[in-house]
N, C-alpha and C positions, 0 to 999 in steps of 0.2 A: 599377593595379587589383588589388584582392585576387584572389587564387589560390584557385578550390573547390576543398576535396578530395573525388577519390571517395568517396561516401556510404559504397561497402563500405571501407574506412580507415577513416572516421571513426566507423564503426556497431564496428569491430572495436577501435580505441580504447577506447570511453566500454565497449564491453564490459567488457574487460581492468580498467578500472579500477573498473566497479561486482561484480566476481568476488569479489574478498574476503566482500562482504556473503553471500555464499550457501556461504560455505568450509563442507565438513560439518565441518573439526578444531575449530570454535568451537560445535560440538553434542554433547556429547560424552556429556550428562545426558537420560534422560526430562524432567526439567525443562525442560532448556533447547530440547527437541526441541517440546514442549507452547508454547514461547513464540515457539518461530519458525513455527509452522503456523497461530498466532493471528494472527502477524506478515502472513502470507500469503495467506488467508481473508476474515479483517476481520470479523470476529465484531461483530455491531453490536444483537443481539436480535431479534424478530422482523418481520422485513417480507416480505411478499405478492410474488409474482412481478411484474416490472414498476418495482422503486422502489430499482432497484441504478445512481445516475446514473454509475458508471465505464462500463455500455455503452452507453450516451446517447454518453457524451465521445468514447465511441472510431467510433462509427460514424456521429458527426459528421464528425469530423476525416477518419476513410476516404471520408465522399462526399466533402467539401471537397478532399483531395488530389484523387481522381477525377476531381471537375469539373475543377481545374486541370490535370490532363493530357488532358483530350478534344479534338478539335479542335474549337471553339467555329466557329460560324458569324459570317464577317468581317462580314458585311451586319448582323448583331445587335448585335456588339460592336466597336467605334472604337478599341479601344486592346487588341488582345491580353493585351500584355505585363503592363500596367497592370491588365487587370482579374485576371489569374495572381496577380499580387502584392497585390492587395486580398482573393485567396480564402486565399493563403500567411498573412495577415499575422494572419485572422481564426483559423487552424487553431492558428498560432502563441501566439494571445493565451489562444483555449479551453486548450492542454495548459500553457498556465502556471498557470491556475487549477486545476486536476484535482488535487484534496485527495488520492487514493486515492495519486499518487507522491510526495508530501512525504512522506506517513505512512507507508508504506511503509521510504523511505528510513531514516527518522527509526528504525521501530520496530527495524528488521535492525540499524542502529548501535546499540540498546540492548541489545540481545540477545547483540550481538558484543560489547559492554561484560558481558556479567553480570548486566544488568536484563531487568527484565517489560518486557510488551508493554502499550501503551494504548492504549485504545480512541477516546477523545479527545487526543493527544497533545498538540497547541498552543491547548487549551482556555482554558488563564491567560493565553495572549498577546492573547485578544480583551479590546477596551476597552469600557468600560460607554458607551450614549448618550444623553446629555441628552432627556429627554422629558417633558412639560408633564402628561400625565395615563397611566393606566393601571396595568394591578397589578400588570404584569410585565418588569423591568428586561430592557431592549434591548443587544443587544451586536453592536460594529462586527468582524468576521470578521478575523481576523491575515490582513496581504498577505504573497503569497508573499516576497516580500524577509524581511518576519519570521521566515516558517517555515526561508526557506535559513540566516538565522541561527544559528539552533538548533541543522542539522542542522552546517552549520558548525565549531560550539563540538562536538558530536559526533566529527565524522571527524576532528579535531585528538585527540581522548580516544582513541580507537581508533588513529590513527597511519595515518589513512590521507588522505595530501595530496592524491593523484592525483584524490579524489573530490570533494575542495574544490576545487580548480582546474578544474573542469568546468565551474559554475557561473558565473566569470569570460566562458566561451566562449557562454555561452547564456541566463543572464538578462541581461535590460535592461528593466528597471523602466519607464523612458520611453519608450520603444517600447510599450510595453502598454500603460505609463498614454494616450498620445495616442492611442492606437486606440478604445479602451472608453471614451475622454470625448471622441471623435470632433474631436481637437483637430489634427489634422493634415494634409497634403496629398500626393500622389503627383505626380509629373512624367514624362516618358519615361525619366531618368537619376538620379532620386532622391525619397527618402521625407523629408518635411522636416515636424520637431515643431513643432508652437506654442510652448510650454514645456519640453521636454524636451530633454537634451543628450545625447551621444554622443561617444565619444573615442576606440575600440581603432585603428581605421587610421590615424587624423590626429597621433598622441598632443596632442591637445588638444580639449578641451570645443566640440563645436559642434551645433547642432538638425536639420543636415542628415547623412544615412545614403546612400551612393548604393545604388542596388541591387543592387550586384554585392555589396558588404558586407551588405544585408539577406539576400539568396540564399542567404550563407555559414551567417548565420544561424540560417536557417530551415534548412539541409541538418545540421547540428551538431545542432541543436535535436531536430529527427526521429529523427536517428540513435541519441540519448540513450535519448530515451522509446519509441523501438523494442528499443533492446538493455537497458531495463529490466523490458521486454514478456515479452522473449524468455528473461530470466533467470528470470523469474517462472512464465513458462509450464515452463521445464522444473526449477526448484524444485518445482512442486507434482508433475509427474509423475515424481517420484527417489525416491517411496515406497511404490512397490509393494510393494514385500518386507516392508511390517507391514501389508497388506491383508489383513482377517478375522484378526488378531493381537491382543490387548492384553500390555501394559508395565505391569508392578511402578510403581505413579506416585508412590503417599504413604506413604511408610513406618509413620508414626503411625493415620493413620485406615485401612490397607490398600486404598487405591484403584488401580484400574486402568483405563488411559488405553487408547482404543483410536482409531487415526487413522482418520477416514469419508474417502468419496470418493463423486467425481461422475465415473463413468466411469472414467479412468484417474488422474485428478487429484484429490489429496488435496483436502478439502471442510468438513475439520472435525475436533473432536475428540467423544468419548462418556467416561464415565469413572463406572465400576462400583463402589459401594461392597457393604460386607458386612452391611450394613444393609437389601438390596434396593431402596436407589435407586440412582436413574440422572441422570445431569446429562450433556447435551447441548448443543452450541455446531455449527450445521454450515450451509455456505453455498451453494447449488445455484443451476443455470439457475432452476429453481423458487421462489426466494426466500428468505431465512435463518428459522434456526430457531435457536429457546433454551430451555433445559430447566434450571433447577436453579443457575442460574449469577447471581452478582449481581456489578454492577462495585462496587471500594472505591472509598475516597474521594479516591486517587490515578489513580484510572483503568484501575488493572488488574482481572484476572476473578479472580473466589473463587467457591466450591464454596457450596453450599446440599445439606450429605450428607441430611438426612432427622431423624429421629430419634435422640440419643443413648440408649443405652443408661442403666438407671437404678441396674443394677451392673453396670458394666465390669466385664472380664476383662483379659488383658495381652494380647489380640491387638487389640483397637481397640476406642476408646471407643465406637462404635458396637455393640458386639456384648456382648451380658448374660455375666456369669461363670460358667462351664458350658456354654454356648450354642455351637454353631457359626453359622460365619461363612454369610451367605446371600446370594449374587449373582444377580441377573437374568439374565435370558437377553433380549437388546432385542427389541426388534417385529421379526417374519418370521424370528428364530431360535430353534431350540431349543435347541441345547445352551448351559450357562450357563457363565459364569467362573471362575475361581477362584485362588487366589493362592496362588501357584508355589513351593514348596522342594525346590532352590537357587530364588535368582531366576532370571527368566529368562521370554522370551516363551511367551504359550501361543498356540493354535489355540483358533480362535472357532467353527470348520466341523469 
């Protein structure tokens, strides 16, 4: 029989090795500061409170664990054990689908590489589908096996193995696939695919999983997407110290980037030009918000400054020759921006 490991081991594992992803030494630029808070946000334009489904998934999965630890009543349910691992199996299939942790993953590796953030990141891997009439081509959604792909050929760019190797311990494709095409069976001693094969404890290909290997599973699996929770939750709140600040951003157009927040927890970005617009990207319990912002044609965010100036001067195209530069002061403050010599942060309060 396989060996569980303590959850806290294993939660302290998958920690350690998704730690890279959130190193501040790979931040090193307002740019690159600007693309890891997009990275962590999910700036996606504007939706209505209510239509953010990562807290659907997550407060799924919380009752579903729940239920499986209550004492269920014997007179109701004939098989304790069995029905634990019918609620495991269902929690297990939702967090493999949860897009918010692929892209996540995926966007931190670009970041950590040098690159922008997308907004759609495995856009191109969905396939076009066959359909007899209508006016709008249909597309089949990349399976998470595609996305781990991806991020795959990433952590290999980046140099970090430990985070590819994670992936071996916790997808199984066929395990999902027989759940969600309800092709499968439980017994008192094993979870057995219709179709699907299995191999880490047996080293060889077979349809039956016993439960003590699904357990392992599912405890690895939790532990992952808990200590990527937990990286996340305290990434966003490790930016106090530029709350009511903005940052020197564009040196050409002179913008400046200021970090929002929801509480304690970074929430967005705002970014000041000398033109008196404003461009907004910011994510709250309340629902997101978008201001001035367009995606390119690769998926990353660009600025919509406002108007050029119709004679430039040499501090920004934005700003007429002779003219001073004019920045906003956003909603519910007074005092306005302004762009700092030396650089350097200002106070927004």
């Amino acid at each position: 029989m396989a060996t569980i490991q303590p959850q806290e081991d294993v939660f302290r594992r998958y920690f350690e090795a998704l730690s890279p992803l959130f190193d501040p030494t790979h931040r090193q630029t307002v740019h690159s500061l600007f693309e890891y808070v997009c990275s962590l946000v999910r700036p996606t334009g504007i939706q209505a409170e209510g239509w953010d489904p990562l807290v659907e998934s997550t407060e799924l999965v919380n009752d579903l664990l729940a239920l499986s630890r209550m004492d269920l009543p014997p007179d109701r349910f004939a098989d304790l054990d069995r029905t634990r691992a019918r609620l495991a199996l269902i929690s297990y299939c939702h967090l493999t689908e949860v897009d918010f942790f692929y892209e996540l993953i995926f966007n931190l590796l670009r970041v950590w590489c040098g690159e922008r953030f997308l907004m759609t990141p495995f856009r191109d891997l969905a396939k076009p589908m066959k359909q007899k009439s209508g006016l709008f081509q249909k597309y089949l959604p990349p399976s998470p096996g595609k996305k781990i792909g991806r991020i795959r050929e990433w952590a290999q760019k980046a140099g970090l193995p430990d985070l590819n190797a994670v992936w071996d311990e916790i997808h199984y494709g066929d395990i999902r696939n027989s759940v969600f095409h309800a092709d499968y069976t439980l017994t008192t001693t094993e979870f057995r695919m219709m179709k699907g094969r299995y191999s880490p404890s047996k080293g060889y290909l077979t349809p039956v999983v016993p439960l003590n290997d699904l357990q392992t599973i599912f405890t690895r699996t939790f532990a992952f997407y808990s200590a990527l929770l937990a990286h996340h939750r305290r990434a966003r709140m490790a930016f106090a110290d530029f709350k009511d600040k903005a940052l020197p951003y564009d040196l050409h157009y002179k913008g400046l980037v200021e970090f929002l927040f929801d509480g304690d927890a970074v929430s967005g970005v705002r970014v000041y030009w000398p033109n008196g617009n404003i461009s907004e990207l910011n994510r709250t319990e309340q629902g997101s918000t978008c201001l001035n912002f367009v995606p390119e044609d690769d998926d990353s965010i660009n600025f919509m400054v406002g108007l050029y100036a119709s004679h430039p001067g040499s501090f920004s195209p934005l700003v007429e020759c002779g003219a001073e530069p004019v920045y906003t002061a956003a909603v519910g403050r007074v005092k306005a921006p302004y762009w700092p010599e030396p650089l350097g942060p200002i106070s927004l309060v």
